[in-house]
N, C-alpha and C positions, 0 to 999 in steps of 0.2 A: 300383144297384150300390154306393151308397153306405153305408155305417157312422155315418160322423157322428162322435159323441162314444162313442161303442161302440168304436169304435178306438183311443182315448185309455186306457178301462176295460181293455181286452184287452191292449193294451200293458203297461199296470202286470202284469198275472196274468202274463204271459211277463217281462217283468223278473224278477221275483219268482220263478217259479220255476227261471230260469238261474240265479238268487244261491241259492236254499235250494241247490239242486244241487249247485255248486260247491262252496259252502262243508262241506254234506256228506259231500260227495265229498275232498275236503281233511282236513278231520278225520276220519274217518274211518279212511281208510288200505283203502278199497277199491278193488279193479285194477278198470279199467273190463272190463267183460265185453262176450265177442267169440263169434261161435258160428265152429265149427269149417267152416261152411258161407257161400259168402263172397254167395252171394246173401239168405241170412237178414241177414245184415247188410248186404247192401247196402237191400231191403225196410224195415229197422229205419230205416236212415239218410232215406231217401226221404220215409217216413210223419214223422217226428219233426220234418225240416223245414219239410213242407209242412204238419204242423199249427201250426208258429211262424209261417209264413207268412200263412196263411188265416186263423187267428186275429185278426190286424192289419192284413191289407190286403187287401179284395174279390176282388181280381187278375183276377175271373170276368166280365167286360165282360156287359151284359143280364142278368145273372140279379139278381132281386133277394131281398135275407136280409130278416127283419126277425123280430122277435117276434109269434107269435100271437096275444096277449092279453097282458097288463099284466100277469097273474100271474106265466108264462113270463119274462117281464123282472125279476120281483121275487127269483122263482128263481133267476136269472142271477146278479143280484147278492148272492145269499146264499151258493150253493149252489159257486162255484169261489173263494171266500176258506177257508171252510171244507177245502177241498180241499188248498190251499196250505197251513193249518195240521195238516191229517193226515201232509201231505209232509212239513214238517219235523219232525213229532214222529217220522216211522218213522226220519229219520235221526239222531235222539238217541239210537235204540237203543243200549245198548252190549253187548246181549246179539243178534247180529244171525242169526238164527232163518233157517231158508230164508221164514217167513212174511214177515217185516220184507223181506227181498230182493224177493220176489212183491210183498208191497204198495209198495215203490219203482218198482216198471215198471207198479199198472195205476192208480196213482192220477192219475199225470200225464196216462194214455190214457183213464180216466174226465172227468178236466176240460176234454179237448178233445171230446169227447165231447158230455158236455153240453153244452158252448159251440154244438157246429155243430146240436145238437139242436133247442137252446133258440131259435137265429139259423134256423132253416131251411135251413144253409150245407150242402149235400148233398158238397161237395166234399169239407169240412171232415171232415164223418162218417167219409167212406170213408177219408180220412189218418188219422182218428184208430183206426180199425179196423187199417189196415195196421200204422201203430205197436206200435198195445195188444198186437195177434195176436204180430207179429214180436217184440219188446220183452221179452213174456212168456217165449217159448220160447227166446229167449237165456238168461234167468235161469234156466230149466228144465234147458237145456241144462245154464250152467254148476253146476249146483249138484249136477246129476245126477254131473258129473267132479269135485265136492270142490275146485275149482279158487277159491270165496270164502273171503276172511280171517273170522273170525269172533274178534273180541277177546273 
């Protein structure tokens, strides 16, 4: 059940990307988006925590995560830094495309993704499914009603 020092690494990815976020999301000047549908959002809400959650602490009593191989673990380490610098560069856009918006909802659901892939965290996966799916279709939603700023 245990992480180890994996929880330390995970921690840092989830700091980092509630700070790209924010600050993004701050300069920026985009409304946070809401689907018109209050279980999409509630879905959206549920998956995003429990992948910040699962991410950093086992919470799963008996089951145990670990890397499959030592490559998987080299991937880990390469593969959601990388992640976090895609994150911040889609929010430097200043030209903000419905693509820049799509790639803001599934790059974060890509990195937890990988995470519970790469961990064997099955829990993990399915939040990070719930998120990506729900996440996306809010952006979809709102883009489809013209409702994002676009500087």
């Amino acid at each position: 059940m245990r992480f180890g020092w994996i929880n330390a690494v995970n921690a840092v990815f989830v700091v980092l990307l509630i700070l790209i976020s924010v600050i993004g999301q701050k300069k920026s000047g985009l409304p946070p988006m809401q689907s018109k549908h209050t279980l999409l959002n509630v879905f959206e809400q549920i998956g995003r925590y429990a992948c910040l959650a699962l991410l950093v602490l086992p919470l799963l009593p008996g089951w145990k995560f670990g890397f499959p191989s030592s490559t998987a673990m080299v991937v880990w380490l390469i593969l959601p830094p990388l992640l976090l610098v895609c994150y911040a560069i889609l929010w430097t856009q200043t030209k903000r495309g419905s693509w820049v918006l799509y790639g803001l909802a599934i790059v974060p659901a890509v990195l937890f993704l990988c995470c519970g892939l790469l961990l064997r965290h099955w829990a993990l996966v399915a939040a990070a499914l719930l998120f990506g799916v729900s996440h996306t279709l809010i952006v979809h939603e709102t883009t489809e009603r013209g409702e994002t700023i676009c500087p």
